[in-house]
C-alpha positions in Angstrom: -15.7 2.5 -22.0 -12.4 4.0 -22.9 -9.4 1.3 -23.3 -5.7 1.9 -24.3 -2.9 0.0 -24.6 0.5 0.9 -25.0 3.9 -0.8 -25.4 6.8 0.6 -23.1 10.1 -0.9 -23.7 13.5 0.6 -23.6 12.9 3.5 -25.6 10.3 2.9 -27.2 7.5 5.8 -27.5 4.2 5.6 -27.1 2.8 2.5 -29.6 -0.4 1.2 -29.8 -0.9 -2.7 -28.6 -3.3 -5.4 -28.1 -3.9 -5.1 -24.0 -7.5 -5.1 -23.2 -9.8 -5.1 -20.0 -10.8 -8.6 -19.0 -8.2 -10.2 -20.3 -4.5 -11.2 -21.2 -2.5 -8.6 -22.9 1.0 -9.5 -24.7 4.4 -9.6 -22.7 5.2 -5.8 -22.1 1.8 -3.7 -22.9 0.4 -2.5 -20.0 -3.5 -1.7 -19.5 -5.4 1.3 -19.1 -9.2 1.5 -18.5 -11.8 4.2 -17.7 -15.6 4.9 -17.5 -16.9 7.9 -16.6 -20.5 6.1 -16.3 -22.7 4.0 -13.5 -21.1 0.8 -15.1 -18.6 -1.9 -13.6 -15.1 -1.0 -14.8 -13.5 -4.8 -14.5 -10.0 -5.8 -15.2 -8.9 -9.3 -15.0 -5.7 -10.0 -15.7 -4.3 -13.5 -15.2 -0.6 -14.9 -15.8 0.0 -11.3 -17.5 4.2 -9.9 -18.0 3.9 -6.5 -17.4 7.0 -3.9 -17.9 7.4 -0.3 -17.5 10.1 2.1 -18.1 8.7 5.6 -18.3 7.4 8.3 -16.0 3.7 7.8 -14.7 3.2 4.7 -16.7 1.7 2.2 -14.3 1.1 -1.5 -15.0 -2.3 -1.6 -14.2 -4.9 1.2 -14.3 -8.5 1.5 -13.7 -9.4 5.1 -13.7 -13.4 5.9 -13.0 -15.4 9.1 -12.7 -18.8 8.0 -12.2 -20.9 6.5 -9.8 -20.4 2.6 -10.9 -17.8 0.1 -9.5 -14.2 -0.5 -10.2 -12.3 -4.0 -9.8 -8.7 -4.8 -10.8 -7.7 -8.7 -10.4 -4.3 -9.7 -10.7 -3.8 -13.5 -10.7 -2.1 -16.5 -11.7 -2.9 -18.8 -15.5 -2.8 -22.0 -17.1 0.8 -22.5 -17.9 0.9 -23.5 -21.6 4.2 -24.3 -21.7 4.1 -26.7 -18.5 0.8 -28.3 -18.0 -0.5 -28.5 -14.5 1.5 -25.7 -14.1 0.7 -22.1 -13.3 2.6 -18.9 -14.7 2.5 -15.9 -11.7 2.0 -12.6 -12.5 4.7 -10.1 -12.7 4.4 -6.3 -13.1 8.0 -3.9 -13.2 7.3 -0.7 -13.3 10.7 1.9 -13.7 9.6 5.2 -13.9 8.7 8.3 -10.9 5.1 8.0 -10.5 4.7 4.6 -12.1 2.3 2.3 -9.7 2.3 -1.3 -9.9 -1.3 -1.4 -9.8 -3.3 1.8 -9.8 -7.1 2.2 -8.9 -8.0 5.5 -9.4 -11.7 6.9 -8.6 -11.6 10.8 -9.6 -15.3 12.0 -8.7 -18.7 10.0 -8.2 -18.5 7.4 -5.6 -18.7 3.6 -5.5 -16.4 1.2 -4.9 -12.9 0.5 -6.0 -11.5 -3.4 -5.6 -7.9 -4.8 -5.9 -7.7 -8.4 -5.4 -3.8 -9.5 -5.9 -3.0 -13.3 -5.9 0.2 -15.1 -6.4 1.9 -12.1 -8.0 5.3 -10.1 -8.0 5.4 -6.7 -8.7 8.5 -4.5 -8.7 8.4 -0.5 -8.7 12.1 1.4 -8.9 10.7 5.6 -9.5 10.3 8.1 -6.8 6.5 7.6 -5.6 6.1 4.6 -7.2 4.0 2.3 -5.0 3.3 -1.7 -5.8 -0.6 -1.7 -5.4 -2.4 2.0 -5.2 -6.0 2.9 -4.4 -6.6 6.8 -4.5 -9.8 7.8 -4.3 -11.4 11.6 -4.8 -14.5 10.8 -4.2 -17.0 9.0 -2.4 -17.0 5.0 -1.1 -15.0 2.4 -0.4 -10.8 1.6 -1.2 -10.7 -1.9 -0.3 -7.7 -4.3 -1.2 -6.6 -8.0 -0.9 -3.2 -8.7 -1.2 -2.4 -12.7 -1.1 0.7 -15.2 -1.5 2.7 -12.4 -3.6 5.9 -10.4 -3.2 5.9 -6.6 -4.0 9.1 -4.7 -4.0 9.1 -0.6 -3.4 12.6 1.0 -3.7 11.6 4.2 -4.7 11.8 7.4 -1.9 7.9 8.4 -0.7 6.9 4.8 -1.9 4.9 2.2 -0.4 4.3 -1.5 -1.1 0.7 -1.2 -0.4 -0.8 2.4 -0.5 -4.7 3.4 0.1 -5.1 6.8 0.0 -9.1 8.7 0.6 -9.6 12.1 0.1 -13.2 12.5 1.1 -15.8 10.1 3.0 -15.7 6.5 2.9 -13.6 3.3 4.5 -9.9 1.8 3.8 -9.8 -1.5 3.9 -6.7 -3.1 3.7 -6.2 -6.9 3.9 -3.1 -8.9 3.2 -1.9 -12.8 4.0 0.9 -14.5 3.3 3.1 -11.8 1.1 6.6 -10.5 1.4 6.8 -6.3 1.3 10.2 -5.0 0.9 10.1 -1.2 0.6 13.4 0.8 1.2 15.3 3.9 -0.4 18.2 5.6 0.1 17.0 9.1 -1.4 16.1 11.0 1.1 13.9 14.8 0.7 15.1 18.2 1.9 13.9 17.0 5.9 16.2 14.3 5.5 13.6 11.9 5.5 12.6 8.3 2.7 8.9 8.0 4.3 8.6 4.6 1.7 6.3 2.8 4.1 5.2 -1.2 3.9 1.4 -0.9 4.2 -0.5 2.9 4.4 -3.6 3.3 5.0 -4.5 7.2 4.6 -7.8 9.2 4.7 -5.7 12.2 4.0 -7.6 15.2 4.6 -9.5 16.8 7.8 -12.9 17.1 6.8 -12.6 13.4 5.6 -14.8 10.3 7.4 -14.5 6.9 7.4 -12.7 3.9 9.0 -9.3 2.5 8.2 -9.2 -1.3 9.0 -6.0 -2.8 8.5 -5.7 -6.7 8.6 -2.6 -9.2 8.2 -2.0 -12.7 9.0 1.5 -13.7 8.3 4.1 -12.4 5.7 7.4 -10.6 6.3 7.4 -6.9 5.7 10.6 -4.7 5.8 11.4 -1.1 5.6 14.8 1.0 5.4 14.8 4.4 5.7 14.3 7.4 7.8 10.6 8.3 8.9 9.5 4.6 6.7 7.1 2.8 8.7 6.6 -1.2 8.3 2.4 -0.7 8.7 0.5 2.3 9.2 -2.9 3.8 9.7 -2.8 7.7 9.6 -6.5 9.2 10.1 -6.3 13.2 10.4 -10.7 13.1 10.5 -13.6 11.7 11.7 -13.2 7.6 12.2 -11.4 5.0 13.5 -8.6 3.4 12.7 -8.0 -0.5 13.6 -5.4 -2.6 13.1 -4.7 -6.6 13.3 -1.8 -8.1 12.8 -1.3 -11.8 13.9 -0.3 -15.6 13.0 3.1 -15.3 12.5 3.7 -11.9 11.0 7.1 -10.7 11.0 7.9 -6.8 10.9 11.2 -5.4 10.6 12.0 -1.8 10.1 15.4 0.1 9.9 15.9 4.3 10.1 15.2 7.1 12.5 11.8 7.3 13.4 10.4 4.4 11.6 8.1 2.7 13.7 7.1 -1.0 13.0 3.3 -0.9 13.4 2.1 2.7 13.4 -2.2 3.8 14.6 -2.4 7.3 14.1 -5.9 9.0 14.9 -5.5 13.0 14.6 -8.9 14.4 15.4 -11.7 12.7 15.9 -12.1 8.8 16.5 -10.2 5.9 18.2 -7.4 3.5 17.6 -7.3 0.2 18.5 -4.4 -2.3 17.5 -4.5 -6.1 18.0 -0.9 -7.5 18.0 -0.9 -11.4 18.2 1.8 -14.2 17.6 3.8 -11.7 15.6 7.8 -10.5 15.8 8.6 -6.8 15.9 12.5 -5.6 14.8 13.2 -2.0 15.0 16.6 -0.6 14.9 18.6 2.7 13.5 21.9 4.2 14.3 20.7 7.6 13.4 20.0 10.4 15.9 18.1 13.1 14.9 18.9 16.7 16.4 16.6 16.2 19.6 19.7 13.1 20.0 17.1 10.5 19.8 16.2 7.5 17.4 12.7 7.0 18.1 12.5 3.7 16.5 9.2 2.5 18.3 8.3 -1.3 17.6 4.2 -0.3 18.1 3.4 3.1 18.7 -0.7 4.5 18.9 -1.5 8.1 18.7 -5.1 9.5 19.5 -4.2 13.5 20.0 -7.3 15.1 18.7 -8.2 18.5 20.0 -11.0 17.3 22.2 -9.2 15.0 23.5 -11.8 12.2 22.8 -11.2 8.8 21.4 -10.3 5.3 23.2 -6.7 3.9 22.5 -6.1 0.4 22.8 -3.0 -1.4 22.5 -3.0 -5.3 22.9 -0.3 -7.4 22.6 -0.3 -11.2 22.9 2.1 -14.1 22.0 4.8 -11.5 20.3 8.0 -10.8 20.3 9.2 -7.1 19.9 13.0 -6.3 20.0 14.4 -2.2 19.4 17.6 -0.8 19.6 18.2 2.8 19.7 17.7 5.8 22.0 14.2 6.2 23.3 13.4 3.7 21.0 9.9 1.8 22.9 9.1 -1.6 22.2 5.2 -0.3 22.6 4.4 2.7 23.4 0.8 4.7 22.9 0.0 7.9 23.5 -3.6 10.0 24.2 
């Protein structure tokens, strides 16, 4: 096992610190691990201060090339300084490219596990998501996100990002946590796409599910094309989504829809709305003079036209304002 340390402050270049897997590092390092071998890559870190200025410097990495298992844990600690007290966990990152928390699988397969718990992370840098799964190659992304607050402000960010190249299931589940993600920088289309919650199995020949689960929280977005919670799927699999118990989703731009099931070729989508509130609303047209601001929108449109949608919606309350903006609309 490979482990690396570095302090990133101001300035400050590229100094060797203390940080180590399984553990606590000191205020400011941030923590790097790898394996390239069948073992557990583990990374507990518990009450930890993490802050980042520079580009691709993320606050927590595990980075695994072999066939063994990856878990990060972010989490609360002992407060020495106030006893029977508990110190949160807070990770800034400030640079493009700098995730919050980064799980990385680049080959070999197995799975990769982010368990966040009473935490607040902060990104700033363009692309610079709050929690990150990407995985190149074979298993399972799966998340939990609880009791926390994460922050994306950074244009093509996301506050909760699981992104699979190849075959295996996304697995996304988060209770009781703010998401704020929003951006004023837009690309050369005119478009932020800094989304709450994505869950992405990003390529055609990919397989696998994407299961999406919330129960409560707030989640906002601002920005054009920036969805509140979203499951894209452009393979083979389903996508499924359930969002209930007092969930509230508020979204703000042209075209950004506040709960988003996309299946693009092969698969279903199925989306389970319940006891939750929906706000969409922009004041931007685009050039077809429309703001498409959907509240929940489901896509199956694969070539075959094969794949169920399903669309149910109970105890909720779903507002939109804008031109051929839908409260829920699906499409198959």
């Amino acid at each position: 096992m490979t482990l690396l340390g570095i302090l990133a402050l101001g300035n400050v270049g590229s100094v060797w610190a203390a940080a180590v897997c399984s553990d606590t590092p000191g205020v400011g390092d941030w923590i790097l691990c790898e394996e390239n071998d069948d073992s557990l890559l583990q990374i507990d870190a518990r009450g930890v201060t993490i802050e980042t200025t520079s580009s691709n410097t993320h606050g927590v990495r595990s980075r695994h090339t072999g066939t063994g298992n990856s878990a990060i844990v972010v989490r609360t600690a002992p407060d020495p300084q106030n006893p029977g007290l508990v110190k949160l966990s807070t990770i800034t990152t400030g640079g493009n490219d700098a995730h919050g928390i980064y799980g990385h699988r680049s080959g070999g397969s197995g799975l990769v596990q982010i368990n966040v718990n009473k935490a607040k992370i902060t990104t700033t840098g363009l692309q610079a998501d709050g929690v990150n799964g990407l995985f190149q190659g074979d298993g399972i992304f799966r998340t939990t996100v609880r009791d926390s607050s994460i922050v994306a402000q950074g244009q093509r960010s996301a506050s909760i990002f699981g992104r699979h190249f190849k075959s295996g299931h996304i697995q996304i589940n988060v209770r009781n946590t703010k998401i704020e993600t929003r951006s004023t920088a837009v690309d050369s289309d005119g478009r932020t796409t800094a989304h709450g919650i994505w869950g992405w199995i990003s390529r055609p020949e990919g397989t696998g599910n994407i299961d999406i689960d919330v129960l409560g929280g707030l989640f906002e977005t601002a920005g054009t094309v920036s969805h509140s919670i979203v499951g894209q799927h452009p393979g083979t699999g389903d996508v499924e989504m359930d969002i209930l118990l007092d969930a509230s989703v508020v979204t703000e731009g042209r075209q950004a829809y506040g709960i988003l099931g996309w299946q693009q070729q092969n698969g279903s989508v199925d989306l389970n709305i319940r006891g939750t509130t929906v706000n969409t609303k922009s004041t931007q047209v685009g050039t077809n003079g429309r703001t498409s601001a959907h509240g929940i929108f489901g896509v199956v449109q694969n070539p075959a036209n094969t794949g169920d949608l399903a669309i149910k919606v109970q105890d909720s309350s779903i507002e939109t304002a804008g031109i051929a903006s839908n409260g829920v609309y699906g499409l198959n």
